[in-house]
C-alpha positions in Angstrom: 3.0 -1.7 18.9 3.8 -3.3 15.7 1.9 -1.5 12.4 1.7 -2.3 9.2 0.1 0.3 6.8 -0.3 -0.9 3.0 -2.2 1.5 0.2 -4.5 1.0 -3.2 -5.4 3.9 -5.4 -6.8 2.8 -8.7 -8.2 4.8 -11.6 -11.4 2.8 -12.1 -12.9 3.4 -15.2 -12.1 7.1 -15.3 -9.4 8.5 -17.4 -7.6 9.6 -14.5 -7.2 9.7 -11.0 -8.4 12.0 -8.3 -8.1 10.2 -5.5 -5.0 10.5 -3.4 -3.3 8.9 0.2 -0.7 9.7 2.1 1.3 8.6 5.8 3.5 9.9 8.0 5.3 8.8 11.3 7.6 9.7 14.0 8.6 7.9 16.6 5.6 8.6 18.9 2.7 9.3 15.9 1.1 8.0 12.7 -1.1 9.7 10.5 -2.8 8.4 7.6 -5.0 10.1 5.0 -7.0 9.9 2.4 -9.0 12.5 0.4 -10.9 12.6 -3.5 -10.9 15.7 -5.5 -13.6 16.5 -7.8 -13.4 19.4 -10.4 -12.1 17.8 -13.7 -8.9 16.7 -15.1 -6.4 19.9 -13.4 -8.7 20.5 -11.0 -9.5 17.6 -8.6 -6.5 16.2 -8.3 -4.9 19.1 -7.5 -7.7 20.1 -4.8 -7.1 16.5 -3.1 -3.0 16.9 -3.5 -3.2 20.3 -1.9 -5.4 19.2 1.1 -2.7 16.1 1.4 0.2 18.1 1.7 -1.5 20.7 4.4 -3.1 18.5 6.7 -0.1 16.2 7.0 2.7 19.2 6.7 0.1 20.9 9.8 0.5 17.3 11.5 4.2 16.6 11.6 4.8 20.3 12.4 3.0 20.2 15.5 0.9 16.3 16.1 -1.9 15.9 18.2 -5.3 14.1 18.5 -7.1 16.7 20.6 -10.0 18.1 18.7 -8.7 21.4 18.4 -5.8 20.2 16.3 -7.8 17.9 14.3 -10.1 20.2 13.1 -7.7 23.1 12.6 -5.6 21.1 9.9 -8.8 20.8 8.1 -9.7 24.4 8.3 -6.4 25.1 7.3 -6.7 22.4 4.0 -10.0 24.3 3.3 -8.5 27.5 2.9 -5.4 26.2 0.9 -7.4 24.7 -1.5 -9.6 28.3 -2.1 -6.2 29.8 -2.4 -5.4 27.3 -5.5 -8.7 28.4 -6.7 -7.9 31.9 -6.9 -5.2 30.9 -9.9 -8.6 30.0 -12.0 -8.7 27.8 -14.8 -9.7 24.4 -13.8 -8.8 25.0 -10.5 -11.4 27.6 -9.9 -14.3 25.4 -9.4 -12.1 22.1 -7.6 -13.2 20.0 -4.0 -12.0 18.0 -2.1 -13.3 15.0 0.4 -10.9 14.1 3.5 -10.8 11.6 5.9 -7.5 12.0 8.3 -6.9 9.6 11.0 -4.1 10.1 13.8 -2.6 7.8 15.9 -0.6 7.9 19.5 1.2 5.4 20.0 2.2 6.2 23.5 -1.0 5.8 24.7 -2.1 3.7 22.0 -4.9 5.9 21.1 -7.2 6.8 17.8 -8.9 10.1 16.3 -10.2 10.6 13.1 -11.4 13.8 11.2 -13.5 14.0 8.2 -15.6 16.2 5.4 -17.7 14.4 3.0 -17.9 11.1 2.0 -14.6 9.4 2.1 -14.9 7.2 5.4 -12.8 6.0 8.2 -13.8 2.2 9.8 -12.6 1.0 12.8 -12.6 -3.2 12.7 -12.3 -5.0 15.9 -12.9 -8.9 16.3 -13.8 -8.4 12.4 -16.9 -6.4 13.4 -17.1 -2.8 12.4 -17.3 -0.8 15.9 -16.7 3.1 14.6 -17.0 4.7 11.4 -17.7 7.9 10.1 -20.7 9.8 9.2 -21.1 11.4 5.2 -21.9 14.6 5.3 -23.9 13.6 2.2 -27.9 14.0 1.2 -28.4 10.6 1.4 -26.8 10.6 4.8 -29.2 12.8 6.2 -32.5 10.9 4.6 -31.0 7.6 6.5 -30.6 10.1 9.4 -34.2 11.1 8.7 -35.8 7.3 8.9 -36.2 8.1 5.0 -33.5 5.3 3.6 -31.4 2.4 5.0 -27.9 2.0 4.8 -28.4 -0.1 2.1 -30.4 2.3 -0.1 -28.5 5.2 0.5 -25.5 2.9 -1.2 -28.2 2.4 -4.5 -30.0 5.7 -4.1 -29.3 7.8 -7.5 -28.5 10.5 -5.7 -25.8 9.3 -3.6 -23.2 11.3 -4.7 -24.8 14.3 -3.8 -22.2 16.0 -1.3 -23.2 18.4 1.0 -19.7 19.4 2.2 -16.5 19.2 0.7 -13.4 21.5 1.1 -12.8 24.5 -1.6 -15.6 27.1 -0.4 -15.6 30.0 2.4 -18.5 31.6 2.1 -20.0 28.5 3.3 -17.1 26.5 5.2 -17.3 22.8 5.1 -18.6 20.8 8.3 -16.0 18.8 10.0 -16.5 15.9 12.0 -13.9 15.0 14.6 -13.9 11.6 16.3 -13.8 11.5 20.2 -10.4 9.2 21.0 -10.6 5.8 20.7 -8.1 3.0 22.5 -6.5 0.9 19.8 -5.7 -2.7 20.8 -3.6 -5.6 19.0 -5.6 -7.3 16.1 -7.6 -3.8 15.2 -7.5 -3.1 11.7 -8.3 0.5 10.5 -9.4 1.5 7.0 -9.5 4.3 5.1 -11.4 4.9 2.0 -12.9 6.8 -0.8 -16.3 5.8 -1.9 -15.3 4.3 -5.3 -14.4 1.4 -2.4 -17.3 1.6 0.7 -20.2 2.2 -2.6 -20.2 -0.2 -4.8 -19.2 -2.9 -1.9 -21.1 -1.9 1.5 -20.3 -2.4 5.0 -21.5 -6.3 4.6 -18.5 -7.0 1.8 -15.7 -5.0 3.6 -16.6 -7.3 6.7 -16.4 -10.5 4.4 -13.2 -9.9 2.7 -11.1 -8.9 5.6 -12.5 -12.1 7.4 -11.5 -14.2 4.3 -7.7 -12.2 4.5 -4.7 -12.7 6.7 -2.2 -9.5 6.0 -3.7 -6.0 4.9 -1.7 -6.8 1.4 -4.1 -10.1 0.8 -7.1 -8.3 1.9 -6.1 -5.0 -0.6 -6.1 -7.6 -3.4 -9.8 -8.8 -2.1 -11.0 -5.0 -2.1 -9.7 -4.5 -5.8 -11.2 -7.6 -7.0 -14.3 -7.2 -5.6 -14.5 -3.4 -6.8 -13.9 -4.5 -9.8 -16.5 -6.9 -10.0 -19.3 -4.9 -8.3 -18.7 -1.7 -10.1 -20.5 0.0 -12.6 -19.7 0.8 -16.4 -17.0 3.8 -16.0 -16.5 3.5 -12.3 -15.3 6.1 -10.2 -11.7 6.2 -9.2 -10.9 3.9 -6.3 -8.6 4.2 -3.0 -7.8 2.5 0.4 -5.4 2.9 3.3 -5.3 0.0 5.6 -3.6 -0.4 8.7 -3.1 -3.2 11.0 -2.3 -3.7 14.3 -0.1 -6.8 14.9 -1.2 -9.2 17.6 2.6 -9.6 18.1 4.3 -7.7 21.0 7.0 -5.6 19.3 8.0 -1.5 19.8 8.7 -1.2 15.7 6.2 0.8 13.4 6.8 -0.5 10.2 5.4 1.1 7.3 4.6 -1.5 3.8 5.0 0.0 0.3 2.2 0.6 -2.0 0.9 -2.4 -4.1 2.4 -1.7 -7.6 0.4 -0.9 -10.4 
């Protein structure tokens, strides 16, 4: 199974960025991440770097995609970013969204994890077939019949997060995928929601149809972010990763697009 991974992380129209990625691989397993730290300049950054480094240094130590294992790198990312907290400052009050996928290639299988509102999308036949739920108010007045898709993406209050790591009095909710089979041509993204907010579901679908590599359709994403966005836009951020219609046993890993 042949994979190609490529990476945009942009600092919109704030003054810097909180948004971070990260990958890793062995032989057998990919993992892929994505997370947004809120909290100020010193502060969500550094709650989004720290939940980076645990979940993936918790994944290569000992990878998985059984739910169990899933959700414990999260708990454990919680309670590393509360310990940053304790050194006070700006750190005291930082969060931090993540969305974590894992992949097996052995059995050529997919499972994601999440808290908040950076999502995960699964494309197949350029149709969106899984994605993840925001654990978000606007979430839950689409859940309640209150608002569409659509106007949860315009509602005013759509940035109001109802779970984010950095608290243990009241631990964040998690939401594990169950596995998913990944075939040839699948393309997976994942995102903050400086990317899925200002663009929707509809726009993600057009411009990966309209791109042939992950690297053309990262260009697309920018442009169109750029385009759609408001006046001092939030930081944006996306992970693709495609898998290759052609039969090969190499996972091979693309570089960032540069600045």
């Amino acid at each position: 199974m042949e994979i190609e991974i490529v990476t945009l992380s942009r600092q919109g129209g704030r003054s810097y960025n909180e948004d971070v990625h990260g990958h890793w691989h062995d032989e057998r397993f990919v993992a892929c991440l994505v997370a947004d730290g809120a909290g100020g300049h010193g502060g969500g950054d550094v709650a989004a770097a720290t939940a980076r480094s645990s979940v993936l240094g918790g994944f290569s130590a000992a990878p998985g995609l059984d739910e169990d294992t899933l959700r414990g790198l999260v708990v454990q990312a919680n309670l590393d970013v509360v310990a940053r907290q304790a050194e006070g400052g700006k750190l005291a009050g930082m969060r931090s969204t993540i969305v974590f996928a894992a992949i097996d290639l052995e059995s050529q299988a997919l499972a994601w994890v999440h808290s908040g509102d950076s999502r995960a999308y699964l494309f197949r036949g350029g149709a969106i077939v899984a994605r993840t739920t925001d654990h978000s108010l606007v979430q839950q007045m689409v859940a309640g019949g209150m608002l569409d898709e659509e106007g949860a993406r315009l509602h005013p209050q759509r940035n109001m997060l109802l779970s984010a790591l950095g608290s243990v009095e009241e631990p964040p909710d998690i939401a594990v995928s169950d596995r998913m089979r990944l075939l040839p041509g699948d393309v997976l993204l994942l995102c903050s929601d400086g990317v899925w907010e200002p663009l929707g579901d509809g726009c993600l679908i057009d411009t990966l149809h309209a791109s042939r590599t992950p690297s053309q359709w990262a260009e697309q994403l920018e442009t169109q972010v750029q385009a759609n966005a408001k006046p001092g836009y939030d930081n944006y951020t996306a992970l693709m990763l495609w898998v290759m219609q052609e039969d090969s046993d190499e996972t091979r890993l693309l570089p960032d697009i540069a600045p």
